[in-house]
N, C-alpha and C positions, 0 to 999 in steps of 0.2 A: 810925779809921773811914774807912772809904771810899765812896762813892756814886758813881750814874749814875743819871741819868735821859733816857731820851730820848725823841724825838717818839715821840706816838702811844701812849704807856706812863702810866695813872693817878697810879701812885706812881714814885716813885725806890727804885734797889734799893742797899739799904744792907749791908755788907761790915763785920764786926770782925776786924782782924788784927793781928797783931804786926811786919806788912813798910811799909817807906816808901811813899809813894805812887809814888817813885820807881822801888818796887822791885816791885811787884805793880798790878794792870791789873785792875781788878773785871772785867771782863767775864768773866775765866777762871777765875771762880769758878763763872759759868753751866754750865760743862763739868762740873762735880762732879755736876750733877743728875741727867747720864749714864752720865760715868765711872764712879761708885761701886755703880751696880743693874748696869754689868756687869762690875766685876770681883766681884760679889756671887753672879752668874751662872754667872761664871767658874770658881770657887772650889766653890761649894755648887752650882749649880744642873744647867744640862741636861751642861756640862762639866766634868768633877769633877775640876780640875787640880791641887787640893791632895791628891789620894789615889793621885796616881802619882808611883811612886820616881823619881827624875830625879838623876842620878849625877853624868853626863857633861854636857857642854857639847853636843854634838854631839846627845845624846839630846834634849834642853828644847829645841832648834831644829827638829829633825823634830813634836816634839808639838804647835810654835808653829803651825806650818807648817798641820798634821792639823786646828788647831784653827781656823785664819785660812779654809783651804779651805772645811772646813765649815761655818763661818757665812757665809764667801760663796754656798754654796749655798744655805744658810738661805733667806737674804735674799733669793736672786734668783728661789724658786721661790714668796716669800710665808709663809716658816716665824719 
């Protein structure tokens, strides 16, 4: 089990894992709360990356590409 708590924060945020504490960093568990609604996005949602045939190496790096752009417009227009 692992913990943090820091200033400013009511409780401590407590972590079950099977890695050493040496080996794993609670904070970077905070990231999952993100990571996971957008590859959930990613996959099922406005970018349906799991429903395009991707063969090549060459093809999955232009789709990355397609998809990095357009959520940079996303974002910069407020979408």
């Amino acid at each position: 089990m692992l913990g943090r708590w820091d200033a400013g924060h009511q409780e401590a945020w407590r972590v079950l894992t099977d890695l050493s504490p040496q080996a794993a960093e609670v904070c970077w568990y905070g990231l999952r709360a993100w990571i996971e609604p957008g590859f959930k996005r990613l996959k099922r949602g406005g970018w349906p990356y799991g429903h395009t045939p991707v063969w090549t190496i060459p093809r999955a790096q232009r789709r990355w590409l397609a998809i990095a752009l357009a959520t940079g417009w996303l974002l910069s227009v407020g979408g």
